[in-house]
Every structure is written in structure tokens, then in C-alpha cells.
N, CA, C and O atoms as CSV, one atom per row, in Angstrom:
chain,resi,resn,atom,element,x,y,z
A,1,UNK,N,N,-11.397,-14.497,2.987
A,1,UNK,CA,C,-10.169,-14.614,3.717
A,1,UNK,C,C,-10.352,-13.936,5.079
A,1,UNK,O,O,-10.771,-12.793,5.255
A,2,UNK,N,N,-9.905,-14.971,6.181
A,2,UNK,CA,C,-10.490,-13.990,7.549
A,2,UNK,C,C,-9.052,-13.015,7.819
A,2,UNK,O,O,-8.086,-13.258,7.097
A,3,UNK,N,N,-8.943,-11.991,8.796
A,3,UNK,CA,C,-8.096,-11.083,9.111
A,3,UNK,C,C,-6.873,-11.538,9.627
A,3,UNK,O,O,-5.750,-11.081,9.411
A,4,UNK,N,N,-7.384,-13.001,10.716
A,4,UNK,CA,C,-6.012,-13.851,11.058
A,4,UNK,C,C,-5.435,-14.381,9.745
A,4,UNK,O,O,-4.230,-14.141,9.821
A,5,UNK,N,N,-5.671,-14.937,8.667
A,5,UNK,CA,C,-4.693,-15.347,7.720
A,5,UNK,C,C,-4.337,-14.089,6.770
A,5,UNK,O,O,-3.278,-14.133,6.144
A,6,UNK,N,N,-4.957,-13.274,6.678
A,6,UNK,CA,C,-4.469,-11.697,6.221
A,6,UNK,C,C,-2.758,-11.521,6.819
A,6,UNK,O,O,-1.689,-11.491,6.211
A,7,UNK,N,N,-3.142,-11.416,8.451
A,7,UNK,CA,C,-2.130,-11.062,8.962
A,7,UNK,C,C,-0.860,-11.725,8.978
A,7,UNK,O,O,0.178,-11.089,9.159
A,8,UNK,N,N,-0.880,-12.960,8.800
A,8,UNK,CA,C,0.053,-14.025,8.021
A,8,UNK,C,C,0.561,-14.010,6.683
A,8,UNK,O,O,1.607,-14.589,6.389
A,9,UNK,N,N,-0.177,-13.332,5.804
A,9,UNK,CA,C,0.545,-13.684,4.606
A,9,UNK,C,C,1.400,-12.309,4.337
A,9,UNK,O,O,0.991,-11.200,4.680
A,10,UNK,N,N,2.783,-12.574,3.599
A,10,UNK,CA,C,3.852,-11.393,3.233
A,10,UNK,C,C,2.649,-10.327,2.726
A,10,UNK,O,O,1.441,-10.380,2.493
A,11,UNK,N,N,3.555,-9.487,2.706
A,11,UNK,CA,C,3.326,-8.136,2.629
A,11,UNK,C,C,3.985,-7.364,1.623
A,11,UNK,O,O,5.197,-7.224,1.781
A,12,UNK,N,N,3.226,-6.598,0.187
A,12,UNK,CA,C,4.150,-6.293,-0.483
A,12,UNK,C,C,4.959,-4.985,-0.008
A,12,UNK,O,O,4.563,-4.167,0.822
A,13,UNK,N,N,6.093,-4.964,-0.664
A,13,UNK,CA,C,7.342,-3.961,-0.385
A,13,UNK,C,C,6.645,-2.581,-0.383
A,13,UNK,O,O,6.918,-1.938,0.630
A,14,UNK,N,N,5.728,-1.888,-1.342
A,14,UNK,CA,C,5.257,-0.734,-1.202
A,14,UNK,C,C,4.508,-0.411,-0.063
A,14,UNK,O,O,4.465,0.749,0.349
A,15,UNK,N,N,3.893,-1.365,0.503
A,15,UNK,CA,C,2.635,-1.152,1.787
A,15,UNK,C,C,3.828,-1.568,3.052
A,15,UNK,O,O,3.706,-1.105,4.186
A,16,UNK,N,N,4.771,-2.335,2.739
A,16,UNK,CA,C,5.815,-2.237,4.189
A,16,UNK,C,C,6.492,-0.893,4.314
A,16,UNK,O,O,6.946,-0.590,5.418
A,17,UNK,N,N,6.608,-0.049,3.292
A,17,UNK,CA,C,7.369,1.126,3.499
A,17,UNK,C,C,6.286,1.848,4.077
A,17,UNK,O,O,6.317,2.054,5.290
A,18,UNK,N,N,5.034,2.395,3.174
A,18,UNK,CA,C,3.813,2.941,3.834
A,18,UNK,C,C,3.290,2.756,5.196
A,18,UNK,O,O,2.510,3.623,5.589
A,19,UNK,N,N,3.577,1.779,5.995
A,19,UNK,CA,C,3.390,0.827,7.255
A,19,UNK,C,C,4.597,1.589,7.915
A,19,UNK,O,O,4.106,2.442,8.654
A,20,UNK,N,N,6.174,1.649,7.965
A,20,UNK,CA,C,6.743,2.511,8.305
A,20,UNK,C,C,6.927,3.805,8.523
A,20,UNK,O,O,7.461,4.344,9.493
A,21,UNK,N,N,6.335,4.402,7.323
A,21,UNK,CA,C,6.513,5.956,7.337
A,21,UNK,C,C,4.879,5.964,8.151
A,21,UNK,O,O,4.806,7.056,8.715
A,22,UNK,N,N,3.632,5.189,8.393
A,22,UNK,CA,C,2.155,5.605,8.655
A,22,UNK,C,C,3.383,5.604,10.682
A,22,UNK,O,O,3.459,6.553,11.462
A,23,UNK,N,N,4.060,4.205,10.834
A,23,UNK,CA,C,4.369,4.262,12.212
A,23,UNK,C,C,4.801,5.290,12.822
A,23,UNK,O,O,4.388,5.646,13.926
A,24,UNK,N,N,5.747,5.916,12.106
A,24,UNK,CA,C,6.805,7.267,11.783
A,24,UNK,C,C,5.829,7.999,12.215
A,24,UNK,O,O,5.744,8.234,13.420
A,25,UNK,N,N,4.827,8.542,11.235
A,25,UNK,CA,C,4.240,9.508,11.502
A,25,UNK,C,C,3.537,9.604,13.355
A,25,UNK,O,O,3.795,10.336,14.310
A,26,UNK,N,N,2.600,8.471,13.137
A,26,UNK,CA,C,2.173,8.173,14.296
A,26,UNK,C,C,2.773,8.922,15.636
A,26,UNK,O,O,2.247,9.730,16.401
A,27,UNK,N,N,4.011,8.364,15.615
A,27,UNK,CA,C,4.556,8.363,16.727
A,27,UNK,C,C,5.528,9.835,17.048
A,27,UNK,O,O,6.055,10.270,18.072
A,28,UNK,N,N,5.455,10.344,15.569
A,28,UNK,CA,C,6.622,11.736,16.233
A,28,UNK,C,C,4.770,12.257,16.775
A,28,UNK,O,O,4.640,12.513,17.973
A,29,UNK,N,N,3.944,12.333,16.186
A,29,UNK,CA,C,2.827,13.430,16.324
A,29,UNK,C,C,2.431,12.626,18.018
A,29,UNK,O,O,2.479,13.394,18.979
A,30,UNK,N,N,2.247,11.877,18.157
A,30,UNK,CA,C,2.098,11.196,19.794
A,30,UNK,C,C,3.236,11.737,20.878
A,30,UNK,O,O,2.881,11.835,22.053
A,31,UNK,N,N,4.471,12.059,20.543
A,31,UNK,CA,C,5.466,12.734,21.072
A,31,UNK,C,C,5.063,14.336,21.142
A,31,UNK,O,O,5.386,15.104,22.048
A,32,UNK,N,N,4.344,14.630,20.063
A,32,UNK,CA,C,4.016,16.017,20.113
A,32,UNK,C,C,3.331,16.292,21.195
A,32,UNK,O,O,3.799,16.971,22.109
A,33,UNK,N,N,1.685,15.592,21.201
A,33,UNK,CA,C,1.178,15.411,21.856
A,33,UNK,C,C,1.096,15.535,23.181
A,33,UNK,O,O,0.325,16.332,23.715
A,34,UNK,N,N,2.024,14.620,23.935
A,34,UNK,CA,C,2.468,14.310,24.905
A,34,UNK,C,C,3.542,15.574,25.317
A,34,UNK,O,O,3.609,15.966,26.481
A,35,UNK,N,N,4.052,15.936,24.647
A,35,UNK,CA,C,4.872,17.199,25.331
A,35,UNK,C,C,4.398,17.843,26.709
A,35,UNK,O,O,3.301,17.964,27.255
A,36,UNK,N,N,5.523,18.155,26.988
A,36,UNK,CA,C,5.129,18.510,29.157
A,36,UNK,C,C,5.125,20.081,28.615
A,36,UNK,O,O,5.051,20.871,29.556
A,37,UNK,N,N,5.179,20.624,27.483
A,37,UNK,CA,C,5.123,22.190,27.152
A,37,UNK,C,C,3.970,22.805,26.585
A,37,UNK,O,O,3.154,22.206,25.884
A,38,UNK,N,N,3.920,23.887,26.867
A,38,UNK,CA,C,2.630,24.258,26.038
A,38,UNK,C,C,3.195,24.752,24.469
A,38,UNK,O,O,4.276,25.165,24.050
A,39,UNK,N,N,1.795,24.463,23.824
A,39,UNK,CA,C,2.056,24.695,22.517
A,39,UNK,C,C,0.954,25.045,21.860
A,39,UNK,O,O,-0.123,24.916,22.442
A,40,UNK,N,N,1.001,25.600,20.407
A,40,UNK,CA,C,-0.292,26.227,19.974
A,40,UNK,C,C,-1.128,25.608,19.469
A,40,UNK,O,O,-0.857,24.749,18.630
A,41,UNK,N,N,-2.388,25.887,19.855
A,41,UNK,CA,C,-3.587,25.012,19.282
A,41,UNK,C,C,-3.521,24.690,17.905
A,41,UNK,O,O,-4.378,23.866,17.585
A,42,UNK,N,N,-2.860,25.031,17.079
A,42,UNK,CA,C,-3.050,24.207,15.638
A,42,UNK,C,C,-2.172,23.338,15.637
A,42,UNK,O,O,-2.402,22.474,14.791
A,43,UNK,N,N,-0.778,23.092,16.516
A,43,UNK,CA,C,-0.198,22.060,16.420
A,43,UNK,C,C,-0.295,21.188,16.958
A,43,UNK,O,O,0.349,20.146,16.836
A,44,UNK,N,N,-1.286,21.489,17.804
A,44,UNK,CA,C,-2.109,20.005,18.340
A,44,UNK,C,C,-2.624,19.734,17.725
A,44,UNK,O,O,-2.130,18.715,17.242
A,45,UNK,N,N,-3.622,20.014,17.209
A,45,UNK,CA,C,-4.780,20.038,16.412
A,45,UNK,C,C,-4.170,19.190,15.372
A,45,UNK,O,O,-4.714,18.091,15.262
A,46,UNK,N,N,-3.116,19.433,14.530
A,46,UNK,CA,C,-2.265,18.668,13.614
A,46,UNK,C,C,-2.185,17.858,13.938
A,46,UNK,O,O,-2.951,17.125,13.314
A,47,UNK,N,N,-1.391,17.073,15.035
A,47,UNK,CA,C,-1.124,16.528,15.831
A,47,UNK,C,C,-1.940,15.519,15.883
A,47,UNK,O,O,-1.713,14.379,15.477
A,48,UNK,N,N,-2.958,15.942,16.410
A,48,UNK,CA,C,-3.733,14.755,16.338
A,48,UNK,C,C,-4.247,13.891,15.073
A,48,UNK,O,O,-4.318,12.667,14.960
A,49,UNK,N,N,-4.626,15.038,14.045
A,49,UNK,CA,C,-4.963,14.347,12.955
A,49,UNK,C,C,-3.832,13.382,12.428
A,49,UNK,O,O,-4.163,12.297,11.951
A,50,UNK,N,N,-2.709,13.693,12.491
A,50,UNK,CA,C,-1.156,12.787,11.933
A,50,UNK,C,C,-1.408,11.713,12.536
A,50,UNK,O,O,-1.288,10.664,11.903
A,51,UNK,N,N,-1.831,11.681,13.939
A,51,UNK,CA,C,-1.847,10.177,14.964
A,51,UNK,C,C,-2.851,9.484,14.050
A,51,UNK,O,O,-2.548,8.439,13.474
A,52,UNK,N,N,-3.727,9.906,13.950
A,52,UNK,CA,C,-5.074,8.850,13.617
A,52,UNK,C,C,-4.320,8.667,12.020
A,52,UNK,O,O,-3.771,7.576,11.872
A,53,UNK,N,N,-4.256,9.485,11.002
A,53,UNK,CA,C,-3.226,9.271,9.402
A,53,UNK,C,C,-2.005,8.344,9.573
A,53,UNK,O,O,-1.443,7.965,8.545
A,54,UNK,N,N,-1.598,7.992,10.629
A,54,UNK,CA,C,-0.652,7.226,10.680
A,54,UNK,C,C,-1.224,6.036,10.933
A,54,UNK,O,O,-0.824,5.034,10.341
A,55,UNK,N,N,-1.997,5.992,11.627
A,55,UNK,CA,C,-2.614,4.391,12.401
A,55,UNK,C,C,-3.337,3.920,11.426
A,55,UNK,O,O,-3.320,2.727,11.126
A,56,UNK,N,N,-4.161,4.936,10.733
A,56,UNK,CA,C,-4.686,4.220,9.358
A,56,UNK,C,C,-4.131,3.537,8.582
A,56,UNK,O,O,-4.488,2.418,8.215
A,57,UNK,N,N,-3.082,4.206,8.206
A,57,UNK,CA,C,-2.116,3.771,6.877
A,57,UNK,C,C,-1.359,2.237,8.063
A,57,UNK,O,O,-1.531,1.148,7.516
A,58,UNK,N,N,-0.928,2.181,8.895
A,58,UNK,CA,C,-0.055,1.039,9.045
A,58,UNK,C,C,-1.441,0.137,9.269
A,58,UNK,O,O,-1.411,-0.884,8.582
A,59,UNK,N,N,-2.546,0.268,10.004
A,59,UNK,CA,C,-3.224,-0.861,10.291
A,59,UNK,C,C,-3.757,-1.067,8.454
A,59,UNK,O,O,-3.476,-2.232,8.172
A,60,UNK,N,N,-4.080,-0.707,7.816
A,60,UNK,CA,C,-4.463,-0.934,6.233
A,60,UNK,C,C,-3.636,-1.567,5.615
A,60,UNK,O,O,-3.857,-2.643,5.060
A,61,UNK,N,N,-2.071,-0.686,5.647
A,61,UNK,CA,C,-0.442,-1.627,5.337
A,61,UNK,C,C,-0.677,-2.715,5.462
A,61,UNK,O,O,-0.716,-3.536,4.545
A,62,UNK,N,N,-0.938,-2.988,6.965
A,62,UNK,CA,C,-0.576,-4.658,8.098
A,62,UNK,C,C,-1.296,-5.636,7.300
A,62,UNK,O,O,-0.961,-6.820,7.247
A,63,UNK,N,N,-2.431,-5.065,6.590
A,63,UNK,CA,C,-4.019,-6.026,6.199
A,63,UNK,C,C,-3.448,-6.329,4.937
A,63,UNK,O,O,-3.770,-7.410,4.445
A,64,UNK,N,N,-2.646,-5.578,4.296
A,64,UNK,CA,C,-2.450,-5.937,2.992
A,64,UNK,C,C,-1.725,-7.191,2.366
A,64,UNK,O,O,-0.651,-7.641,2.767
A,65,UNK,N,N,-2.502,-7.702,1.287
A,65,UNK,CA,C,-1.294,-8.971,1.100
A,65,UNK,C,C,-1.091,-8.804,-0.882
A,65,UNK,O,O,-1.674,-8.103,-1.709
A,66,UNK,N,N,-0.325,-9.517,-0.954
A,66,UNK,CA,C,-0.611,-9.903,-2.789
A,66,UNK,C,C,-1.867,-10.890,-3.350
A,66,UNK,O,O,-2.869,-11.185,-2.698
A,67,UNK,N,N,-1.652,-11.184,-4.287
A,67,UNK,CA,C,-3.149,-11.859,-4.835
A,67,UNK,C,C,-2.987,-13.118,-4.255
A,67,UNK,O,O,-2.113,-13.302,-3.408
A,68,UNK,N,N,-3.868,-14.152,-4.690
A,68,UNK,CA,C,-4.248,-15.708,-4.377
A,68,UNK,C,C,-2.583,-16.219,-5.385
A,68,UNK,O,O,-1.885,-16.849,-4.591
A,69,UNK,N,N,-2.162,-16.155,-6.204
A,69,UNK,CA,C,-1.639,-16.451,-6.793
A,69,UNK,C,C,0.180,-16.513,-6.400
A,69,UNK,O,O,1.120,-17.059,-6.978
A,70,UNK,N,N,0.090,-15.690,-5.170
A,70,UNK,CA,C,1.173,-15.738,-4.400
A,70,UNK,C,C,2.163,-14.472,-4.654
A,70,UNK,O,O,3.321,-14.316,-4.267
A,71,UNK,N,N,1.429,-13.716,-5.342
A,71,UNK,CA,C,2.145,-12.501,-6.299
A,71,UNK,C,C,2.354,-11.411,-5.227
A,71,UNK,O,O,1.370,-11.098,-4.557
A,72,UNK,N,N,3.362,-10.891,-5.028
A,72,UNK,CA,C,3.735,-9.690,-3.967
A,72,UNK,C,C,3.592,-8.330,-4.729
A,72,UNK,O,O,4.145,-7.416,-4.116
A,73,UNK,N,N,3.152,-8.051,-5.595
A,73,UNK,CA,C,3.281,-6.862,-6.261
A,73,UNK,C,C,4.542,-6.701,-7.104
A,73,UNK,O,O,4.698,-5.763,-7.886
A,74,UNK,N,N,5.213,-7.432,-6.949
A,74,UNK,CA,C,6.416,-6.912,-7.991
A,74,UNK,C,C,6.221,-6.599,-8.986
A,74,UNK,O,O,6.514,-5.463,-9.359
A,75,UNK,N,N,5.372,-7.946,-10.173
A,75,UNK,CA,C,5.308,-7.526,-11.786
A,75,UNK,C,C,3.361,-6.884,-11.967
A,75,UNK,O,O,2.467,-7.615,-12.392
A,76,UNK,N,N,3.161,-5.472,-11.538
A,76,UNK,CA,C,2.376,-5.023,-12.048
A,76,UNK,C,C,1.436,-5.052,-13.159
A,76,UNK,O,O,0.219,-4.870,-13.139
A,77,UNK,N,N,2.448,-5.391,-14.429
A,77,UNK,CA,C,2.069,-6.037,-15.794
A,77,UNK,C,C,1.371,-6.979,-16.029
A,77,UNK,O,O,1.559,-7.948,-15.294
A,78,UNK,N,N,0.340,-7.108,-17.068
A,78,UNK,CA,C,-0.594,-8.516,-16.865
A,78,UNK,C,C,0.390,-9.107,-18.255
A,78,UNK,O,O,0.856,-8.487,-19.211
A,79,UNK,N,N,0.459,-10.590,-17.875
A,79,UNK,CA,C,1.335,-11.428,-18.522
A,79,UNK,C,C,1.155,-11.244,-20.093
A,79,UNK,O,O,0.160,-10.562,-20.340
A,80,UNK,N,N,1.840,-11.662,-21.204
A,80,UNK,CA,C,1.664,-11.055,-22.364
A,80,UNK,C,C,0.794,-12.971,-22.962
A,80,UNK,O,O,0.755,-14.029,-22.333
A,81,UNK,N,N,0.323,-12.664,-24.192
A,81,UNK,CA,C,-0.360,-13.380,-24.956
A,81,UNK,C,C,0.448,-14.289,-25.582
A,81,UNK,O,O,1.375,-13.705,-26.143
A,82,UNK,N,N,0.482,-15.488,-25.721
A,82,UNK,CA,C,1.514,-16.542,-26.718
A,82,UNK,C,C,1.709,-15.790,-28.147
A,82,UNK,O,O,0.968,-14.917,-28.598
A,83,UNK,N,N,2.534,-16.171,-28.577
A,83,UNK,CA,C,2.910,-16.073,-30.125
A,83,UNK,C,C,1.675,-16.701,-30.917
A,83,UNK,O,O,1.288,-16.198,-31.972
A,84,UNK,N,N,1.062,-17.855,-30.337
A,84,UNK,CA,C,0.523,-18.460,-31.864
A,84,UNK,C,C,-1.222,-18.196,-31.548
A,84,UNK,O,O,-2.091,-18.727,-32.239
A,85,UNK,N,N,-1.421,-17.568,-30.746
A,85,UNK,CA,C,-2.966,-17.473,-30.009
A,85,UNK,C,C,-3.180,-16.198,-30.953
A,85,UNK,O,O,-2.271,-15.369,-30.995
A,86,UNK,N,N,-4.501,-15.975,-31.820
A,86,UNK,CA,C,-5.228,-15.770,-32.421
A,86,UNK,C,C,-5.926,-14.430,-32.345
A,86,UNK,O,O,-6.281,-13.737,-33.299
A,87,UNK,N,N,-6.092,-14.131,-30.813
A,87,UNK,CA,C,-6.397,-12.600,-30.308
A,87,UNK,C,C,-5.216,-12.068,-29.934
A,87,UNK,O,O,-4.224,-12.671,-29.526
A,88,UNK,N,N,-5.417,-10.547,-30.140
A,88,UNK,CA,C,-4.452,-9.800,-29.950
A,88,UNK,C,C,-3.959,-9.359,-28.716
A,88,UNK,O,O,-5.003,-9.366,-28.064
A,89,UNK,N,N,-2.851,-8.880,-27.742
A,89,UNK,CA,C,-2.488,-8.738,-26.774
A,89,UNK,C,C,-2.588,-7.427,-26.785
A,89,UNK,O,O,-2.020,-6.859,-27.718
A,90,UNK,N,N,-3.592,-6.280,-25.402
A,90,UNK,CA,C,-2.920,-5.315,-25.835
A,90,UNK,C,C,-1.585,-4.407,-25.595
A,90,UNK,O,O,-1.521,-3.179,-25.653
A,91,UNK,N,N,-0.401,-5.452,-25.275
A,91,UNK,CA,C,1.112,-4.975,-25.314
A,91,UNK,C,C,1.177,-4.754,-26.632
A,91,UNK,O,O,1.423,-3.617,-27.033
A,92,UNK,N,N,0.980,-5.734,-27.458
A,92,UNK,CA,C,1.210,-5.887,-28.532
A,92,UNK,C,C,1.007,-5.295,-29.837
A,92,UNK,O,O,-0.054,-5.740,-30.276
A,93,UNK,N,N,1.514,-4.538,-30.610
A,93,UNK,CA,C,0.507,-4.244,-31.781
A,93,UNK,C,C,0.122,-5.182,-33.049
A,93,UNK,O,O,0.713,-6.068,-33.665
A,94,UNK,N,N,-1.346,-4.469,-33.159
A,94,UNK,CA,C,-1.827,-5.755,-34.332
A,94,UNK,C,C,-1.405,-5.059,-35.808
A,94,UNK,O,O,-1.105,-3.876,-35.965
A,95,UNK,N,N,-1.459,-6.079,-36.829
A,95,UNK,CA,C,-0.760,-6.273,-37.973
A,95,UNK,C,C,-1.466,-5.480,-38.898
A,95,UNK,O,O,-2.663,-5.280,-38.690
A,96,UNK,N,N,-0.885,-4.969,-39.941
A,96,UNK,CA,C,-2.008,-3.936,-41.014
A,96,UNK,C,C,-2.677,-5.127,-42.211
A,96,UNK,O,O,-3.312,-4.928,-43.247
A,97,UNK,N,N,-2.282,-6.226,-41.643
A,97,UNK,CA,C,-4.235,-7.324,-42.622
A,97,UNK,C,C,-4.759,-7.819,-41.659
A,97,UNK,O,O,-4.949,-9.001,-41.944
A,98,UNK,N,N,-5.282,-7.508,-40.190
A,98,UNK,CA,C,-5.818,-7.375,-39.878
A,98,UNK,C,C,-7.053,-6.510,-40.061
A,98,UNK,O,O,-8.274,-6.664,-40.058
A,99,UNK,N,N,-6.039,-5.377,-40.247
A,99,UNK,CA,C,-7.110,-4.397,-40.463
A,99,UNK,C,C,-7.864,-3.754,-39.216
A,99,UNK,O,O,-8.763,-2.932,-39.395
């Protein structure tokens, strides 16, 4: 899958919030940054690391999609086994003549 159709397909709900709070971050610590005041070397220093922790997380967010199958993350769960199919599911518990 190239990066242009990445960037096209939805985006699940957990990585759009992560993509917000990575922007969030980004941008108060770029405000820090940028301050016309002086301030102490570890809160720059912070500072900077938050900028780059933020840009990570939204450009990674942005890339993210659900499976081939069109699935957004909602049902986590892998689908359960028919009633009359022969192997066991493991949602399911197996029977005592089984054994």
C-alpha cells in the first residue's frame, strides 16, 4: 500500500484522538519554545523533546488506517466460530466428552 492511499483511507477513532492530543502537544511546546522570555534550560530542553513526541505520534496517527477488510478498529474481537463447525472457538468453552 503506497503512503498516498494510506493517507486516504479513514482513520480509526483511537489514532484520531492520539493525532490530536500528538498536535496539542506539538504546538503548546513550539509556543514554549518560541517565547520572547527567558527561561530555564530544562524547559527547553523539554520542550523540545514534546515537539518532536508530538510530530511523531500525529505523523504515525495520519499513516494509520484499519485492515483490508474495511474494519476501523471498532470490534477488536476475532469473530466467533459457527454452532455446527467441529473445532472449538477459543471464546467458547469445550464440552466435558470431549475431553
Amino acid at each position: 500500500m503506497k503512503i498516498t492511499e494510506r493517507l486516504t483511507k479513514p482513520t480509526p477513532p483511537f489514532f484520531k484522538r492520539l493525532r490530536t492530543i500528538g498536535i496539542a502537544l506539538a504546538a503548546v511546546a513550539g509556543a514554549i519554545l518560541t517565547a520572547p522570555v527567558a527561561l530555564p534550560t530544562m524547559v527547553i530542553t523539554i520542550a523540545g523533546y514534546a515537539v518532536v513526541a508530538g510530530s511523531v505520534a500525529t505523523a504515525i496517527s495520519q499513516l494509520t488506517t484499519g485492515n483490508e477488510t474495511g474494519d476501523t478498529g471498532a470490534n477488536p474481537l476475532p469473530p466467533t466460530m459457527p454452532p455446527d463447525s467441529t473445532e472449538h472457538s477459543p471464546i467458547q468453552p469445550q464440552s466435558k466428552e470431549d475431553g
